[in-house]
C-alpha positions in Angstrom: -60.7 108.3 36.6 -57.1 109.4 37.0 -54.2 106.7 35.7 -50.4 107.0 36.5 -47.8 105.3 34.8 -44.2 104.7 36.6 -41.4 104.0 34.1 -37.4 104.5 34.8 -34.4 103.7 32.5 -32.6 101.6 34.4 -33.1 98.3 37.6 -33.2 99.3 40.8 -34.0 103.1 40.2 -37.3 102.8 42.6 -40.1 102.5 40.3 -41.4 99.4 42.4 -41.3 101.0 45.7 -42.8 104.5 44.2 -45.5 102.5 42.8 -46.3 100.5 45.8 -46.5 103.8 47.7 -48.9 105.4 45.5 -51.4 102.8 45.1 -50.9 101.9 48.9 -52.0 106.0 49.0 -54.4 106.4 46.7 -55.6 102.6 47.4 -55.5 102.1 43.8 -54.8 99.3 41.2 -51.6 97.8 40.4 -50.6 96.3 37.3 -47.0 95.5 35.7 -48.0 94.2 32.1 -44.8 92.3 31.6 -42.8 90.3 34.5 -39.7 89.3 34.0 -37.3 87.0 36.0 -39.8 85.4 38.9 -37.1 85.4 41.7 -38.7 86.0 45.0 -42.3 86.0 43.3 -41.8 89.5 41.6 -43.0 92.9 41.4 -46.4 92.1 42.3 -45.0 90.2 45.2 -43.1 93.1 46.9 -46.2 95.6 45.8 -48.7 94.2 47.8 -46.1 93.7 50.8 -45.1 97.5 51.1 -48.9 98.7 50.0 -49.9 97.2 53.1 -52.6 95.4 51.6 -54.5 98.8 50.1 -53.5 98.2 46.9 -55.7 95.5 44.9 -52.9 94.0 42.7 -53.9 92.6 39.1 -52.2 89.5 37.4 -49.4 90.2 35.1 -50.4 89.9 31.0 -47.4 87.8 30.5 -44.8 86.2 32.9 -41.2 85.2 32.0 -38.8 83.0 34.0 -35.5 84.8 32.6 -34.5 88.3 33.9 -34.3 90.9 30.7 -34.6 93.9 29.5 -36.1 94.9 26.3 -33.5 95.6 24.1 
């Protein structure tokens, strides 16, 4: 069983789209751990949308209303 992991440094880099793309390929499972800011449904949201449906998409562990980053 192979696993990838998509990280960037910064919003808007791509790592949504990438991810989308490879699970769409490899019809895979998608999972974001930690959602932040639920504006427009999130990640999980736009995931299954530009997988086309291949990807099965797994709830997030925790879900937060505000936008943030980490630090």
């Amino acid at each position: 069983m192979s696993r990838y992991i998509v990280t960037g440094t910064d919003t808007d880099v791509g790592k949504t789209i990438f991810a989308a793309g490879l699970a769409g390929c490899l019809r895979a499972h998608y999972w974001k751990p930690v959602q932040a800011g639920l504006d427009g449904g999130g990640d999980s949201a736009t995931v299954a949308v530009l997988s086309a449906g291949k990807a099965t998409i797994l709830p997030e562990a925790y879900r937060l209303r505000t936008p943030c980053s980490p630090h």
